[in-house]
C-alpha positions in Angstrom: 34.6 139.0 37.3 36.4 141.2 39.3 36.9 140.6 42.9 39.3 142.8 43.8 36.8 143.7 46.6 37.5 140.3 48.4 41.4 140.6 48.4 43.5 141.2 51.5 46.4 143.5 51.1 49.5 141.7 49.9 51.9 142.6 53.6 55.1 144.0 53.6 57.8 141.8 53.0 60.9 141.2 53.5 61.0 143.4 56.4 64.2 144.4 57.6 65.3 144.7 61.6 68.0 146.7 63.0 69.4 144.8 65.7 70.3 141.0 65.4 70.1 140.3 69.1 67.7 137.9 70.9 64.7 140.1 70.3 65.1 140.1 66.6 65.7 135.5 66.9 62.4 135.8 68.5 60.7 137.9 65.7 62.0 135.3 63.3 60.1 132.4 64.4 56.8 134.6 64.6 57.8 136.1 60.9 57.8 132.2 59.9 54.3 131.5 61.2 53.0 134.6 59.1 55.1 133.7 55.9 57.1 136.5 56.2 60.7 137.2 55.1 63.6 138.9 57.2 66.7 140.6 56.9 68.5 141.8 60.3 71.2 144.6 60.1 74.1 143.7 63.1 77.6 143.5 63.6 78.6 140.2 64.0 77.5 136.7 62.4 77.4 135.0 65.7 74.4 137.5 66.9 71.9 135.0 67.6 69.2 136.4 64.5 71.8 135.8 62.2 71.4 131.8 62.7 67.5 132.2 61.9 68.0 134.5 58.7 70.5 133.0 57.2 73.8 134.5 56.2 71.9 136.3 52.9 69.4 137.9 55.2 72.5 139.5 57.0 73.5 143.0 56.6 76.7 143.3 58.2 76.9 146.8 59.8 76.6 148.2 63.3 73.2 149.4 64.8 74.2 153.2 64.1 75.7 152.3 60.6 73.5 154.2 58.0 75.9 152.9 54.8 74.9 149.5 56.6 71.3 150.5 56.6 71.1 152.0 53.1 72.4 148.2 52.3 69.1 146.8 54.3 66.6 149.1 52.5 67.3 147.9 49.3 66.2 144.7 50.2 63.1 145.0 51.9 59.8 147.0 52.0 59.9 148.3 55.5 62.6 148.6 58.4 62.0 148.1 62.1 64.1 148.1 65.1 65.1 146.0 67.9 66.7 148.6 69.8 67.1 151.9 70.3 70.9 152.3 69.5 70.6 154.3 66.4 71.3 157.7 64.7 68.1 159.5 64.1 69.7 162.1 62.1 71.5 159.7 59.6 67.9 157.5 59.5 66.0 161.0 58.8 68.2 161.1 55.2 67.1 157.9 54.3 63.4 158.1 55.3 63.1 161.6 53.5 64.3 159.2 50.4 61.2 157.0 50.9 63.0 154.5 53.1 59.8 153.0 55.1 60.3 153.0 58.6 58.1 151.6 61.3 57.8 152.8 63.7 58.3 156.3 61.5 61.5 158.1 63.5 58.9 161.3 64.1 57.4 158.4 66.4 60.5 157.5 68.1 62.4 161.1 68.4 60.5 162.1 71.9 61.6 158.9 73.6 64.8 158.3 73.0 66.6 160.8 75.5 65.1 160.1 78.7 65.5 164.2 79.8 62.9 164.8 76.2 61.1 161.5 76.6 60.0 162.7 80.8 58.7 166.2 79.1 56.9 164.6 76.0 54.8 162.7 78.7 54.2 165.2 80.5 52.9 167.5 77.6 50.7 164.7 76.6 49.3 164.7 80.4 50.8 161.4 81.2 51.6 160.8 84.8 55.7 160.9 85.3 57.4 161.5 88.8 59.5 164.4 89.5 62.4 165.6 87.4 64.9 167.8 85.9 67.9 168.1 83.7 71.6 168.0 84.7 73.5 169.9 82.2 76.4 172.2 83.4 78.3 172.6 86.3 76.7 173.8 89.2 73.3 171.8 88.3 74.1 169.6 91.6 72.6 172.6 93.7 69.5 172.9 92.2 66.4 172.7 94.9 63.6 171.9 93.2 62.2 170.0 90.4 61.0 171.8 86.9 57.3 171.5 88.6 58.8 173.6 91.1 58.0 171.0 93.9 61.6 170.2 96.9 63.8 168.1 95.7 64.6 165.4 98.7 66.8 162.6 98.5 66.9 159.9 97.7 67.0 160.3 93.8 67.3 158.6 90.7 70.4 159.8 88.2 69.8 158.3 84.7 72.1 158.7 81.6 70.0 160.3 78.6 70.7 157.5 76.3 72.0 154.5 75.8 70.9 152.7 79.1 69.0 148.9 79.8 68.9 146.8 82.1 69.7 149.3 84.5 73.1 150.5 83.4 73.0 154.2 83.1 70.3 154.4 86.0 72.0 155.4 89.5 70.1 155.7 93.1 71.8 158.7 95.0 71.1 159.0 98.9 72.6 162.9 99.2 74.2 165.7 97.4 77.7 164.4 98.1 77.1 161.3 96.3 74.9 162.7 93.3 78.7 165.0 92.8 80.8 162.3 93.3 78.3 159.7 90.3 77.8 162.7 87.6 81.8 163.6 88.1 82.4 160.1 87.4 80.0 160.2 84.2 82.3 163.3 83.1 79.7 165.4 84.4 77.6 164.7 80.7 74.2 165.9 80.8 72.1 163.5 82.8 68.1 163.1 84.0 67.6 163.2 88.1 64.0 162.4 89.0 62.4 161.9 92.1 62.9 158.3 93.8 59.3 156.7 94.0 58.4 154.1 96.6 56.7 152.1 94.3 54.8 149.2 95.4 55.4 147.3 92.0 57.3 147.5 88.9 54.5 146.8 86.5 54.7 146.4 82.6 51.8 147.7 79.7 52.9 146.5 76.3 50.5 148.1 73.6 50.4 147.3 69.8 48.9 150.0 67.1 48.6 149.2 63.6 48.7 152.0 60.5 45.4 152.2 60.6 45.0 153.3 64.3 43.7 149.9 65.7 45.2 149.6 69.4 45.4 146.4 71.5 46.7 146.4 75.0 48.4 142.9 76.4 47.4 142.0 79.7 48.8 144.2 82.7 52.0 142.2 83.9 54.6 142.5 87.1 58.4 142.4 86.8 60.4 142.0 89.1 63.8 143.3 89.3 67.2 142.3 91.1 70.4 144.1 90.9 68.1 146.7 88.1 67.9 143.7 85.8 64.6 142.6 85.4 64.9 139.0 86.3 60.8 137.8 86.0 57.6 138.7 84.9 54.4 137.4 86.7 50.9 137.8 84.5 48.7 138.9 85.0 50.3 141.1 87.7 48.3 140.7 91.1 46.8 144.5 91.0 43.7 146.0 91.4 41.1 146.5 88.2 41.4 150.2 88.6 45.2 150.2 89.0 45.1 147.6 85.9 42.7 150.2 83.5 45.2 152.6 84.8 48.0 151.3 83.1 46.0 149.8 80.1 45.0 153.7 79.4 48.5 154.7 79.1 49.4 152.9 76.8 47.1 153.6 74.9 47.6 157.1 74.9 51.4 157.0 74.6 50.9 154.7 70.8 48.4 157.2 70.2 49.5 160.2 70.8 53.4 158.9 69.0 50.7 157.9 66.3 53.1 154.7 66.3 53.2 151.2 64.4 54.8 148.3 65.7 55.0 147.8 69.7 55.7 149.7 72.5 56.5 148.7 76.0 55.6 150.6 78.9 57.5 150.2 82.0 55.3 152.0 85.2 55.2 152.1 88.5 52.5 151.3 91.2 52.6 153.1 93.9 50.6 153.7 97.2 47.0 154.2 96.5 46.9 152.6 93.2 49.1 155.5 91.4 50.1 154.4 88.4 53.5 156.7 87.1 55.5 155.5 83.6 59.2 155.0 84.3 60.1 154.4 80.9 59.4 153.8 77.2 60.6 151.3 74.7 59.4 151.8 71.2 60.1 148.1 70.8 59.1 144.5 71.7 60.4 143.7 75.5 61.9 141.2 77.6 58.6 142.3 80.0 56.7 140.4 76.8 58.2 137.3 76.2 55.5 135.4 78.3 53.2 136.3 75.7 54.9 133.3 73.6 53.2 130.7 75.3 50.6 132.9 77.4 48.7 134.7 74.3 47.2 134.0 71.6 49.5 136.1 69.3 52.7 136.9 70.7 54.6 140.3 71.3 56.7 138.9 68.0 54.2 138.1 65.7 52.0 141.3 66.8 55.0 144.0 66.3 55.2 142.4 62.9 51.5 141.9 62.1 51.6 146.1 62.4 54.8 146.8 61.0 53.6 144.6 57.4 49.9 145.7 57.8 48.4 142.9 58.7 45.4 143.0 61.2 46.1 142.9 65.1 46.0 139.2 66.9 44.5 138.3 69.5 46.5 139.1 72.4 44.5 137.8 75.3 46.1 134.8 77.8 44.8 131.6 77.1 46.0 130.2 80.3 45.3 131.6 83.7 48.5 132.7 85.2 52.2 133.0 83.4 55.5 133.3 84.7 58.8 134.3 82.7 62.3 134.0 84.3 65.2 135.4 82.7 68.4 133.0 82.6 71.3 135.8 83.4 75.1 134.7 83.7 76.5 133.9 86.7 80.1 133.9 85.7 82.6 134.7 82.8 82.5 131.5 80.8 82.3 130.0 77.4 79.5 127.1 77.3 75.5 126.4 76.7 74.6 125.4 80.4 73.0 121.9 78.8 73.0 120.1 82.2 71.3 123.1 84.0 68.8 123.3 81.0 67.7 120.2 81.7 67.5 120.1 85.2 64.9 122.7 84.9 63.2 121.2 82.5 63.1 117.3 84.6 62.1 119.6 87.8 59.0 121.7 85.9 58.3 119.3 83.1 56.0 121.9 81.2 58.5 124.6 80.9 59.8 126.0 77.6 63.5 127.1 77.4 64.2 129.7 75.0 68.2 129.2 74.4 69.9 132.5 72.5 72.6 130.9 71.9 75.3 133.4 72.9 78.7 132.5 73.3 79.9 133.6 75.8 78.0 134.3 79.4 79.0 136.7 82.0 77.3 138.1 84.9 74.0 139.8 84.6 74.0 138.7 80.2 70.5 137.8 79.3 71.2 134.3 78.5 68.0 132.7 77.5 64.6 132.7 79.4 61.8 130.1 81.4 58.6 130.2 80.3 55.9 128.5 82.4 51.9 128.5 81.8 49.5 127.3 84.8 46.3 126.9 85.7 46.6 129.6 88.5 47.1 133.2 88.4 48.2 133.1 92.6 50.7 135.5 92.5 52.4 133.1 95.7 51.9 130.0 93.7 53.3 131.9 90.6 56.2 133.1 92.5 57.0 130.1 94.0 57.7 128.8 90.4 60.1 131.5 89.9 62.1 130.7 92.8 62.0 127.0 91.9 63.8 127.7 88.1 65.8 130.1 90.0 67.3 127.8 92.5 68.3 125.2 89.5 70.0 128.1 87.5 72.0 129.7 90.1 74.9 128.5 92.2 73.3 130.3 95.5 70.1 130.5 94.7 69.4 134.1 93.5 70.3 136.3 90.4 74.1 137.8 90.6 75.6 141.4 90.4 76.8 142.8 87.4 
């Protein structure tokens, strides 16, 4: 009898990741639950993936390395990325060989300079504050916007690429100071946009499969100190309207990048429930690690449900409210932080550490993160959990400087 009708698709595996960082250790322990295999491309055998794959799922080779990633495709059926470090032109050789990439690069191109990524949303009609390009000398005395609107300070000055965690990303209170920061970036071509008085920093993360199937986690806050984002409160305490706001961009943005895999959208909420994107990560996110313990399917396993074809999760809460809080270094130091672990974990006794095992810590390095589910989506009561963690971690209280 044939039943070939009654078969799933075999999924794609081993699937290969670019980037051995904590993002790619997460993916692993979601790639176990689906009986999936990994290899992770990256420098160094102390990056904390390499401890879950195994010395033979290592490719040793930097992010940008193609040689390296030539290595990777032979060995598995599909390549994704945990960041967005790489060299689009030497990837495009290998794809137009057959090497599978997901996302495809055509999905990632528009996004990954910030100056092409700001006019890609705004030729798709998404909402995206004020901007132009800095690219010669002279550029500083520019009036007005590309929409033609006054420029006024304050402004934002971003680097194109490269930047996280708010490197790269500059506030400038007057023309004097936006000479003296782009003369100090060797005057390279940079992005200025208009500085928005949000209300919130909020996050969308949206997952699209091959097949077109979207699914839109719930709407979450983060919260930012120093421009590291130092914790996430979901569902973030906004408005339905303001929440469908954001829920509908990302849809769009996966849709219209006719991606695979997940994207995070990072947006602002401003007065009157304006939603605006700030930016784009074609990517799981630190903004998603709640969804470990919050959701149903995590922002792991749902990245690589799409990227091997298998159908989207569920990626509902199944707890009311969720907080996440980033453990950042506080000082140059070699050491795991045990006793501070623990005295989080005897102070909220149904936290979850998630420890990256990095070597070394210094001021501002993602370190591990808190994870806390509760029976309350009070954005005080919430908070107030934050603040608790964060007053164990730190030695004054509060997240340092870079």
């Amino acid at each position: 009898m044939d039943d070939t009708r009654d078969r799933t698709p075999s999924p794609l595996s081993p699937i290969g990741i670019i980037g051995g960082g904590q993002l790619a250790w997460m993916m692993a322990d979601a790639a176990t639950h689906l009986g999936l295999e990994l290899r992770v491309q990256t420098p160094h055998g102390d990056d904390p993936a390499v401890a879950r794959v195994g010395t033979n799922g290592w490719v040793a080779g930097g992010i940008a390395d193609p040689v390296a990633t030539e290595r990777l495709a032979t060995a598995c059926q599909v390549i994704t990325f945990e960041n967005e470090f790489v060299d689009l032109e030497a990837l495009g050789r290998l794809e137009r060989r057959g090497v599978n990439f997901r996302p495809k690069l055509a999905a990632i191109a528009p996004i990954l300079d910030k100056y092409h990524q700001r006019q890609f949303l705004q030729t798709i009609g998404l909402p995206v504050p004020p901007f132009a390009a800095l690219t010669y000398d002279g550029d500083e005395d520019r009036t007005t916007w590309e929409d033609g609107s006054a420029i006024a300070f304050p402004i934002v000055l971003k680097t194109r690429r490269h930047g996280y965690d708010g490197q790269g990303t500059f506030v400038i209170p007057d023309r004097a100071t936006l000479v003296r920061v782009w003369e100090r970036l060797d005057r390279q071509p940079v992005l200025i946009e208009a500085f928005i008085p949000f209300e919130r920093e909020l996050a969308a993360l949206a997952a699209r499969s091959p097949a077109g199937d979207v699914m839109v986690y719930p709407i979450v806050e983060t919260q930012q100190d120093h421009q590291v984002c130092t914790r996430v409160i979901a569902p973030a305490p906004i408005s339905p309207t303001a929440a469908a706001e954001a829920d509908r961009i990302a849809r769009t943005l996966v849709e219209k990048l006719d991606g695979v895999g997940l994207f995070a959208v990072e947006l602002f909420l401003a007065h009157g429930d304006r939603v605006l994107v700030n930016e784009i990560a074609p990517r799981t996110h630190n903004s998603g690690h709640f969804s470990i313990d919050a959701c149903h399917t995590s922002q792991f396993e749902q990245h690589l449900r799409a990227v091997a074809d298998l159908p989207l999760g569920d990626g509902s809460m199944h707890c009311a409210g969720a907080v996440m809080v980033n453990l950042l270094g506080f000082e140059r130091s070699v050491g795991d932080y045990r006793d501070r672990r623990a005295a989080i974990l005897d102070a909220i006794p149904s936290a979850r550490i998630y420890w990256y095992g990095k070597t070394s810590a210094s001021p501002g390095r993602k370190l591990g993160h808190v994870t806390v589910t509760a029976a309350t989506a009070n954005p005080t009561e919430l908070l107030a959990i934050t603040r608790r963690i964060e007053q164990i971690w730190y030695p004054n209280g509060t997240p340092p400087e870079k």
